[in-house]
C-alpha positions in Angstrom: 88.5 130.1 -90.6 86.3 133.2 -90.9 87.1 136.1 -91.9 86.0 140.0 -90.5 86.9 143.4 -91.0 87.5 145.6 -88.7 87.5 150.2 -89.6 89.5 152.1 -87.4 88.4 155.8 -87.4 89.7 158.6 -84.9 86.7 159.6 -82.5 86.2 162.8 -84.3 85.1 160.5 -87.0 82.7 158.5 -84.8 79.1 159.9 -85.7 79.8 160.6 -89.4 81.2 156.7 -89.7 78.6 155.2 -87.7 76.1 156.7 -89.6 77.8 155.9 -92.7 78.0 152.0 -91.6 74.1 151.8 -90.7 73.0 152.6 -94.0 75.6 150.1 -96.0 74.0 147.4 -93.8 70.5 148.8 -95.3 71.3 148.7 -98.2 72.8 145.2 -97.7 69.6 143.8 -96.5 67.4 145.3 -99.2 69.7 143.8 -101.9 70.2 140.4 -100.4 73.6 140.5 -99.5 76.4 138.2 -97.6 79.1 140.6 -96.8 78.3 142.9 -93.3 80.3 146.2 -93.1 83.0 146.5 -91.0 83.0 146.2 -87.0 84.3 150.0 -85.9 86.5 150.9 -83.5 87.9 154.7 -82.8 90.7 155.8 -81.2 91.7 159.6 -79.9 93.6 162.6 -81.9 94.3 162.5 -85.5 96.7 159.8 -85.8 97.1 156.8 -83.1 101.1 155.7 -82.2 101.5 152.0 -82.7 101.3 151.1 -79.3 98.2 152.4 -78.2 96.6 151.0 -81.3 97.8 147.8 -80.2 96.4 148.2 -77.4 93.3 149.0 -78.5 93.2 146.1 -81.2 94.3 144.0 -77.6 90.9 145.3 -75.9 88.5 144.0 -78.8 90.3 140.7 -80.0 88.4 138.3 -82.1 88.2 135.0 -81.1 90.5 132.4 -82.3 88.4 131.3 -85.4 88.0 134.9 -86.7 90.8 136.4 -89.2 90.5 139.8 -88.9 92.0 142.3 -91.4 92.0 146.0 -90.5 91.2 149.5 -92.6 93.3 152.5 -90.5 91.6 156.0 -91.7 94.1 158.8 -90.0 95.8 162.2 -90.6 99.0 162.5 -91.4 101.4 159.9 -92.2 100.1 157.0 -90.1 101.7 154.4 -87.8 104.6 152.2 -88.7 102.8 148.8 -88.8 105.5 145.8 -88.0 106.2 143.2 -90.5 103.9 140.5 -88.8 101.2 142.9 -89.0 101.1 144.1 -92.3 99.3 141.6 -93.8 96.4 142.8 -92.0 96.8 145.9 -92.2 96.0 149.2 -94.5 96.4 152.3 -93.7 94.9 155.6 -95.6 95.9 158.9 -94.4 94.2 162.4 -95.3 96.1 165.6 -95.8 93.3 166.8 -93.2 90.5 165.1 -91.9 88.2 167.3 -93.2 89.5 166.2 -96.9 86.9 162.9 -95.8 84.1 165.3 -96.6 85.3 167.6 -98.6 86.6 167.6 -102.2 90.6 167.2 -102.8 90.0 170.3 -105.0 88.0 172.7 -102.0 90.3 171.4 -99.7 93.6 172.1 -100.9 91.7 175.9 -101.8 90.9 176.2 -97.8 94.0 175.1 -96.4 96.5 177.4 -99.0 93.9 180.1 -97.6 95.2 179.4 -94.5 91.8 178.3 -93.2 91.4 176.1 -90.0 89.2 173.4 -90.6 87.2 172.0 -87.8 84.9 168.6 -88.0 81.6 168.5 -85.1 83.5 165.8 -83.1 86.4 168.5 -82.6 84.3 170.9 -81.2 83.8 169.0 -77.4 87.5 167.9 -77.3 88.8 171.3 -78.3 85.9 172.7 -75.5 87.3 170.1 -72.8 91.1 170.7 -73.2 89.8 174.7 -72.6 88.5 174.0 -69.6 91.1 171.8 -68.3 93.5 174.8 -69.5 95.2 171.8 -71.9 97.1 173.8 -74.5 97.5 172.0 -77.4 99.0 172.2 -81.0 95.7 172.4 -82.5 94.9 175.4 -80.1 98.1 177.4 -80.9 97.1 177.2 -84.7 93.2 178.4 -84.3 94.9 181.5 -82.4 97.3 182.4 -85.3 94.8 181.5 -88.0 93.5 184.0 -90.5 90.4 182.2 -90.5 88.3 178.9 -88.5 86.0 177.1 -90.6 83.4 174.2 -89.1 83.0 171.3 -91.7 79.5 171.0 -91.1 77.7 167.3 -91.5 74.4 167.8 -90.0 74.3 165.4 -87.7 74.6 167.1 -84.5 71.5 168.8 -83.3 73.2 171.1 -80.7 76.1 172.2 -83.2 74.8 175.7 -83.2 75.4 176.6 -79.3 78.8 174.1 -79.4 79.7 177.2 -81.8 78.8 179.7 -80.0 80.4 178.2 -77.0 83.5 178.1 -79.0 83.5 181.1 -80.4 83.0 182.5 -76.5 85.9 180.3 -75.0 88.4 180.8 -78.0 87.5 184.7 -78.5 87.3 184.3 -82.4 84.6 183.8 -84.8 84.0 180.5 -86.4 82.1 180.2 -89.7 79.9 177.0 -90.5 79.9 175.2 -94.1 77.0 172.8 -94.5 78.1 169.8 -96.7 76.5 166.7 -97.8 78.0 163.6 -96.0 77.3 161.7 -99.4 80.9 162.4 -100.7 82.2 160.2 -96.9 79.9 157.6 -97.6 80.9 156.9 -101.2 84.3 157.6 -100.6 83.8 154.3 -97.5 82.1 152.6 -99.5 84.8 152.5 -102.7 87.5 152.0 -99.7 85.3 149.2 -98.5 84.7 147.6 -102.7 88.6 147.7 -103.0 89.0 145.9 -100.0 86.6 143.2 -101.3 88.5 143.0 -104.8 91.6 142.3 -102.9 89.8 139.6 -101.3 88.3 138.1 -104.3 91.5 138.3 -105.5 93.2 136.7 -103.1 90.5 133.8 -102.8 91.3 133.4 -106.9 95.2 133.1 -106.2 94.2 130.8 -103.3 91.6 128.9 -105.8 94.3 128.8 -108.6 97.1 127.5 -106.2 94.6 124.9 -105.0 93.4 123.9 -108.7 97.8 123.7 -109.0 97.6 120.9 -105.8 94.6 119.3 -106.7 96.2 118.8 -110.7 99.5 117.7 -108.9 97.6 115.7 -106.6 95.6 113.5 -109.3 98.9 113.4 -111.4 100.6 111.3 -108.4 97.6 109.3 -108.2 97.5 108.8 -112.0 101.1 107.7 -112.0 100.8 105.7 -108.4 98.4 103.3 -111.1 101.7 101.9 -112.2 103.1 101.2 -108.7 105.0 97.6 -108.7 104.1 97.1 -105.0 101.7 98.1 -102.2 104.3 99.7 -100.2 105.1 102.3 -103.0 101.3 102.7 -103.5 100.7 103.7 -99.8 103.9 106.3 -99.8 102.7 108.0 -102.8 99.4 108.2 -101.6 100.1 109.1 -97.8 102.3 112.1 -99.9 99.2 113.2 -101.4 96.9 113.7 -98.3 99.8 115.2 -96.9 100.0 117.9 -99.7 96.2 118.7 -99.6 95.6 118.5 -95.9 98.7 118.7 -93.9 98.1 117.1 -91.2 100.0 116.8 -87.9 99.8 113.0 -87.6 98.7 110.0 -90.3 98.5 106.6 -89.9 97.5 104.1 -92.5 96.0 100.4 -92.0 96.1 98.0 -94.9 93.4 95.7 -94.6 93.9 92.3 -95.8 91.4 89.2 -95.3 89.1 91.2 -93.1 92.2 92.3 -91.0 94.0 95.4 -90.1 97.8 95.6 -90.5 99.0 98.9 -89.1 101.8 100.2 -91.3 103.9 102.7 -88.6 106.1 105.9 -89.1 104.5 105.9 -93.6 106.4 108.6 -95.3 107.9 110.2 -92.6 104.6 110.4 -89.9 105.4 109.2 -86.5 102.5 107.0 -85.0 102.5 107.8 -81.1 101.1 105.8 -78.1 100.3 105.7 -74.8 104.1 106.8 -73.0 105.5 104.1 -70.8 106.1 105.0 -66.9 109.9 106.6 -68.4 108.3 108.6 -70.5 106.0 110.0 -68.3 108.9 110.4 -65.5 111.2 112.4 -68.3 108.1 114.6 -68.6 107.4 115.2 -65.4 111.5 116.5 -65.6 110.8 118.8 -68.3 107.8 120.2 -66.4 110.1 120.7 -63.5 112.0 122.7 -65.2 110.1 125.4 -66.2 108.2 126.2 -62.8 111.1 125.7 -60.4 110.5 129.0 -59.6 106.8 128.7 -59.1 105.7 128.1 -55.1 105.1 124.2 -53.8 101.0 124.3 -54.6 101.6 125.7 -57.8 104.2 123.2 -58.7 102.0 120.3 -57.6 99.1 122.0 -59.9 101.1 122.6 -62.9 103.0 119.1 -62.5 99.7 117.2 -62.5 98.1 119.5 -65.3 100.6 119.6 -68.0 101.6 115.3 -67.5 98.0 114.8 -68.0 98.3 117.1 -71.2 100.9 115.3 -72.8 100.0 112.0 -72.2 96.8 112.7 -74.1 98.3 114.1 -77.1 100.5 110.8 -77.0 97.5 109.0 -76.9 95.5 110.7 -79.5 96.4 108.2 -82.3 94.3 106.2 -80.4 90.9 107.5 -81.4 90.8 104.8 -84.7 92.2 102.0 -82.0 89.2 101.8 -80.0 87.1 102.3 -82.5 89.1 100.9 -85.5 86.9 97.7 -85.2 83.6 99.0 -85.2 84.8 101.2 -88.2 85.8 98.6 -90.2 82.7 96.2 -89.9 80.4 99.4 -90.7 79.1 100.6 -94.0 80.5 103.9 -93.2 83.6 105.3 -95.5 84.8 107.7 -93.7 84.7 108.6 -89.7 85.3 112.4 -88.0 87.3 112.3 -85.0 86.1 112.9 -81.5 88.4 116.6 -81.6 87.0 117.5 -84.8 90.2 118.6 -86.0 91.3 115.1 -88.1 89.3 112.0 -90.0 89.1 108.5 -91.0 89.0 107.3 -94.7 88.1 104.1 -96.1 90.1 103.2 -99.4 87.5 100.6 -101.8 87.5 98.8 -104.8 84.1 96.7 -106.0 83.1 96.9 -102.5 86.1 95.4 -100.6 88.2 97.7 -98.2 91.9 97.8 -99.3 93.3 100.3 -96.5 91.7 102.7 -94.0 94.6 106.5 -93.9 93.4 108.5 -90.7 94.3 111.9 -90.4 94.7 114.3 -86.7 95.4 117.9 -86.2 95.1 119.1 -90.0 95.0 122.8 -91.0 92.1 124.6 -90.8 89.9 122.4 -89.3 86.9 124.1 -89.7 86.7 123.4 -93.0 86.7 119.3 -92.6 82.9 118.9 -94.3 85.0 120.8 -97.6 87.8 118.6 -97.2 85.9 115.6 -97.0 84.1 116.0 -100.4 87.8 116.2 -101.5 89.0 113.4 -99.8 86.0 110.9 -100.5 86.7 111.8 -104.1 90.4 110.6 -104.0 89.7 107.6 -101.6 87.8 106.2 -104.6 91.1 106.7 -107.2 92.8 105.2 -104.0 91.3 102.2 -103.4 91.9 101.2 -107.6 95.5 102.4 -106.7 95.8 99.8 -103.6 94.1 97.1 -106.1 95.9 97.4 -109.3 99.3 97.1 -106.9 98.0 94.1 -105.1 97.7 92.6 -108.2 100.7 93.5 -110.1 102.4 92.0 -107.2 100.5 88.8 -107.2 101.2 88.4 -111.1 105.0 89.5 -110.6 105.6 86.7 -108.1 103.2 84.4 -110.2 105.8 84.8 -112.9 108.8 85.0 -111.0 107.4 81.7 -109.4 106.6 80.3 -113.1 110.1 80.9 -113.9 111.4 79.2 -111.3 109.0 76.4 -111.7 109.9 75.8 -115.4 113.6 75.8 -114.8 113.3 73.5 -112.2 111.3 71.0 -114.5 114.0 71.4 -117.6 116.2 69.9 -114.9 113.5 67.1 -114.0 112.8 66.3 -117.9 117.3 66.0 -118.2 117.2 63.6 -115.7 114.2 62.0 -116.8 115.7 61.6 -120.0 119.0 60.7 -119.0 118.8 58.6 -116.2 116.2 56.6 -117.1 117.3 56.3 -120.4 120.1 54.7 -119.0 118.3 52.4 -117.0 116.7 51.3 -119.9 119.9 50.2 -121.4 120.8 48.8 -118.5 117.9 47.0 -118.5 118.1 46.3 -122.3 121.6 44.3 -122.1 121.2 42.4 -119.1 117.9 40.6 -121.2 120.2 40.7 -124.4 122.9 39.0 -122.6 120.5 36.7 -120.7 119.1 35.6 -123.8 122.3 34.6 -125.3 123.3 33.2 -121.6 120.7 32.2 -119.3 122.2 33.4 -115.8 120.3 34.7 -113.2 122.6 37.0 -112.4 121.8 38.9 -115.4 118.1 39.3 -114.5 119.4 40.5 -111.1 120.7 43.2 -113.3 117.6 44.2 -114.9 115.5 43.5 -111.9 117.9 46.5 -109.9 117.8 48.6 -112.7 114.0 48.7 -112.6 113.9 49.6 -108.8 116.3 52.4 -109.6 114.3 54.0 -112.3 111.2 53.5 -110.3 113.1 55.2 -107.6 114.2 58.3 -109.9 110.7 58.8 -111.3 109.4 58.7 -108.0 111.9 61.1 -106.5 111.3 63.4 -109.8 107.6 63.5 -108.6 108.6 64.3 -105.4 110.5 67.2 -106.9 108.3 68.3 -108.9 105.1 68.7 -106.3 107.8 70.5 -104.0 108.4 73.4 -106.4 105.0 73.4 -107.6 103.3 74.7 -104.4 104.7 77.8 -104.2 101.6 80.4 -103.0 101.6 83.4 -100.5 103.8 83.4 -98.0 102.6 83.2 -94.7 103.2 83.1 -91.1 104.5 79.4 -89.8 105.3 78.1 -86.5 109.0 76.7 -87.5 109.5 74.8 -84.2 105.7 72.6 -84.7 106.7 71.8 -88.1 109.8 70.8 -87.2 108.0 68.5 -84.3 106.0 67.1 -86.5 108.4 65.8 -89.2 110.9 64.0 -86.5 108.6 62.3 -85.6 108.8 60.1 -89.1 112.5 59.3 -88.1 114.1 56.9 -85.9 117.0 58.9 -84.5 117.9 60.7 -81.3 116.1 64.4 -82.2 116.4 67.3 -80.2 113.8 70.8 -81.3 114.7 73.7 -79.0 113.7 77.3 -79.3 110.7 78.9 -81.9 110.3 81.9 -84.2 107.3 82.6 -86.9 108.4 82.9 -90.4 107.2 83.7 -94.0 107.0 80.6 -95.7 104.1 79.1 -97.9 103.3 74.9 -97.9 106.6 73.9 -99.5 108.3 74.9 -96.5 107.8 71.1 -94.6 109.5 69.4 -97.8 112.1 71.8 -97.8 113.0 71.2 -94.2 112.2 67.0 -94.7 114.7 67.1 -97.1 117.6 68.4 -95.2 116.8 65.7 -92.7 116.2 62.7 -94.6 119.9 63.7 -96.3 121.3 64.0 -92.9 119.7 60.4 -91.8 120.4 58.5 -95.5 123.1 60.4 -96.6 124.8 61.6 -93.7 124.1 58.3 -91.5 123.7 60.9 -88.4 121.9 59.3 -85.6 120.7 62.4 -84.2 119.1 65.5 -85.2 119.7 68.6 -83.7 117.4 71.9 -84.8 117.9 75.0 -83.6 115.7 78.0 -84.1 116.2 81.5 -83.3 114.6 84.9 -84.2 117.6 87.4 -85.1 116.5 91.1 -85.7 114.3 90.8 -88.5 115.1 87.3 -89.7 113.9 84.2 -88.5 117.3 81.5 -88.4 116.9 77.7 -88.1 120.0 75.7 -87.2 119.8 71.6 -88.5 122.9 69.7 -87.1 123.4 66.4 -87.6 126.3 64.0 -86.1 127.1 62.5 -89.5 130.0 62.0 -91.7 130.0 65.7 -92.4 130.8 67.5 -95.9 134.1 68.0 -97.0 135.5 71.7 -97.1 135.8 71.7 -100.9 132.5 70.7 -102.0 130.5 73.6 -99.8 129.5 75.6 -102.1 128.8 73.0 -104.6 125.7 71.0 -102.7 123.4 73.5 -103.9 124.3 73.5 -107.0 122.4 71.9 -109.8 123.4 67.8 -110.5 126.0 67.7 -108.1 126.5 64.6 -106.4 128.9 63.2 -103.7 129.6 59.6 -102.6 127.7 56.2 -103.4 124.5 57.2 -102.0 123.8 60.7 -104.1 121.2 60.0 -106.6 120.3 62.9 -108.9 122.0 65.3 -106.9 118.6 68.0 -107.6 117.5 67.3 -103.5 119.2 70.6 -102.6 119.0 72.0 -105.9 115.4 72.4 -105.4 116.0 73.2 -101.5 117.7 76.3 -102.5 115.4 77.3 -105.1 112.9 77.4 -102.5 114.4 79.6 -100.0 115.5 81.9 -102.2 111.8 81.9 -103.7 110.9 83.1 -99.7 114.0 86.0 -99.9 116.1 83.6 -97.6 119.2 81.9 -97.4 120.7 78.2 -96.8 124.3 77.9 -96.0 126.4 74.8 -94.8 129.1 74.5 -91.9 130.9 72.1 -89.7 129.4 70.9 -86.8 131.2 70.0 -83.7 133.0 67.0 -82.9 131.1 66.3 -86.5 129.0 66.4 -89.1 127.1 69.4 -90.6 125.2 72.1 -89.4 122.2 73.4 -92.7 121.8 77.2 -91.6 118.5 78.7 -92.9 117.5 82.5 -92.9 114.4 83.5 -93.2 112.2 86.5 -93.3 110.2 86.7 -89.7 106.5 87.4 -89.8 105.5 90.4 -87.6 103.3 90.3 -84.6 100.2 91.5 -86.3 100.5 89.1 -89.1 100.6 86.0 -87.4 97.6 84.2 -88.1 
């Protein structure tokens, strides 16, 4: 926003000022410099009430860009300026107005005297009011005054018969005292120098205070290097924009693979769209309202006008939607908006875009090309903000998966160990005993322990390939999945319903598991799945018609070893079932099914819309 000044004289002051002005702006040009003098309005009498000044300030206002501060020269005290004005404001009074021309020291001399001073510009109102038989306070006092006295500047070329005219109409002699308008002009001109100080000053404070929010600014950033996950990294740095720019609206897009992912309502910024038909009619409503009084044609007008209005600033978040695309492909890093008034910001690291933050309706808008330099500065800390959290995450869950992974296998290497270690005995005294006792009942022995340890190592591998692909977790079609895999069983199956979760390639073993049980274990028939999307969860219902699980075991399937009945093997199957899920931030729970068997109830996290791939 620019800023002017604006000098307020009274008329009497007009010539003197004027002339005054022209040769600052001289001596401007001949020295080369930025700052014009003042803009110069006047105003009658000595000393203006606050209305009419407003008025006055109301005939000449700047336009809507333009800050304008005002210098009030007057006699006497001066106006009361309000609150909400005296920021702009300052006021200097003179004891007399002639005290602008005139040493404090002479002044004070004249006026104890008991001398009337008169300026030129007082000559023709004092002449007018004469002949309009005005009487005035100013008139009364030339009557009773010992002497009248005519401040002199030497820039009226008729001032000679205005005196004598004067001197006619009043019926008392007026003496002249030529001065040199010098001590005006340097007493402007220091007024004028003060004025700039305060502004330099000012601008310093301002500078400091923005050196303050720029060091606070960077310190976020510096400490957002340490965020544990993208979502912290985006809130801090959403916070920062909004402390250096404050804008009316933000919305930020993480970009992943290529792709935008529009993260809505980040740190407290609402992302609006288009308004549905309601929204528009409870508009219309409010517009209603506040012309009922207004006739039909006017209504129609307003009505029309004002739904347009707001449906556009609903819509003004749009401006990176159409274009969001076309952004994103280009080489471009950053992007003005149409208005002018907001901006678009890549976020990069070694060439990649992380996240593109795009800003509407920020302060001071004519200032965007400033803020820019600013913000393309930051982007770059940014985008090695995004990364380093990216990454943090992707080695947390690496080692939180590597945890799991390596207690999982202890449990594989104890059974290894154990079971087949007893196997091998098994095996081991059926040939001991065949050898003192040829019976073939004995090699039957060994011959079934074989099978079984073949069986457990082969199940162990099967274990271990389901824990060991763990990866991102992405969006899945639960209901083709679950297609897919009843088809490898010969029961009555039944798949009704759908929903997209997070899950990563583990998740068909997982699910296979919990049938096959079902099917071996179980001896159910028929397979029931149910799935379901449930607020923010995804929930997958398996029933099976089987022999069911007792009440008191529960909460022990999932548990680690535990078996139940003559089929259970190593008792890991759900073991490593429930390691899985929880690895997804779900949940696997077990009920009763109706007239029988048991009902596996998974929960898991459902992928949004924009993330289905």
């Amino acid at each position: 926003m620019k800023e002017k000044r604006c000098l307020i004289v009274p008329e009497t002051l007009r010539a003197e000022t004027e002339t005054v002005l022209e040769g600052l702006e001289v001596e401007r040009k001949r020295m080369g410099g930025k700052e014009r003098p003042p803009v110069l309005l006047t105003f009658p009498g000595n000393c203006p009430e606050w209305g009419s000044l407003l008025e006055l300030l109301e005939e000449n206002c700047p336009p809507e860009n333009v800050h304008m501060e005002y210098l009030l020269l007057c006699a006497e005290k001066g106006p009361e300026v309000p609150g909400k004005y005296r920021k702009q404001f300052r006021v200097h009074c003179f004891e007399h107005l002639a005290g602008a021309f005139l040493g404090p020291t002479t002044l004070r001399k004249k006026l104890q005297a008991g001398t009337f001073l008169l300026l030129p510009g007082m000559l023709d109102a004092l002449l007018e009011d004469r002949k309009r038989n005005v009487e005035t306070k100013g008139m009364k006092e030339i009557l009773e005054a010992p002497a009248v006295l005519l401040v002199d500047t030497g820039l009226d070329p008729e001032i000679e018969i205005k005196i004598r005219a004067f001197s006619a109409v009043f019926g008392i002699s007026c003496g002249r005292e030529e001065i040199n308008p010098d001590f005006y002009k340097l007493f402007l001109k220091t007024l004028i120098l003060s004025l700039e100080n305060e502004k330099l000053e000012r601008w310093g404070q301002k500078a400091a205070e923005k050196s303050a929010f720029y060091a606070a600014a960077f310190e976020m950033l510096r400490e957002l290097m340490h965020a544990e996950n993208e979502k912290k990294a985006i809130e801090g740095i959403t916070e920062v924009f909004k402390m250096l720019f404050a804008p009316g609206k933000l919305v930020y897009f993480s970009v992943k693979e290529g792709k935008l992912w529009k993260q809505g309502n980040v740190h407290g910024y609402e992302v609006e769209f288009a308004p549905e038909r309601g929204v528009e009619r409870e508009i219309e409503k409010k517009i209603e309202k506040e012309i009922e009084t207004k006739i039909e044609k006017e209504i129609e007008k307003e009505i029309e006008t004002k739904i347009e209005k707001e449906i556009e600033t609903e819509t003004e978040s749009k401006t990176l939607k159409t274009s969001e695309t076309t952004f994103l492909e280009s080489e471009a890093n950053y992007l003005i908006e149409g208005s002018g008034d907001g901006f678009a910001l890549k976020f990069r690291n070694n060439g990649e875009t992380l996240g593109i933050i795009e800003l509407q309706e920020i302060c001071y808008p004519q200032y965007i090309e400033q803020y820019l330099s600013l913000a393309l500065d930051i982007a770059t800390i940014c985008g090695l903000v995004i990364s380093n959290s990216r990454r943090y995450s992707e080695i947390k869950n690496s080692r939180k998966i590597m945890v799991q992974y390596a207690d999982v296998l202890k449990v594989i290497n104890r059974i290894l160990r154990h079971d087949i270690n007893n196997q091998l005995n098994m095996i081991n005294m059926a040939l001991e005993l065949y050898r003192e006792k040829p019976d073939e009942k004995y090699i039957s022995i060994a011959l079934k322990a074989v099978v079984r340890g073949a069986g457990i190592i082969q199940q162990m591998g099967e274990l271990e390939t389901l824990v060991s692909k763990g990866g991102e977790l992405n969006s899945c079609n639960i209901k083709e999945v679950a297609e897919e895999l009843m088809k490898n069983y010969p029961v009555r199956t039944r798949v009704e319903g759908g929903c997209q979760a997070l899950v990563d390639e583990a998740f068909p073993s997982v699910l296979d598991n919990i049938i096959r049980n079902a099917i071996i274990h179980g001896k159910s028939e028929q397979i029931n799945i149910l799935i379901a999307g449930e607020e923010k969860h995804c929930v997958i219902r398996i029933a099976d018609y089987g022999t069911g699980i007792p009440d008191e075991i529960k909460t022990k399937v999932f548990e680690e070893g535990f078996k139940y009945g003559d089929t259970g093997n190593t008792g890991l199957g759900l073991y490593i079932v429930k390691k899985v899920i929880d690895r997804y931030g779900g949940s696997i729970s077990v009920e009763d099914n109706q007239p029988q068997g048991t009902v596996f109830v998974i929960k898991l996290k459902c992928a949004r819309q924009d993330e289905v791939r």
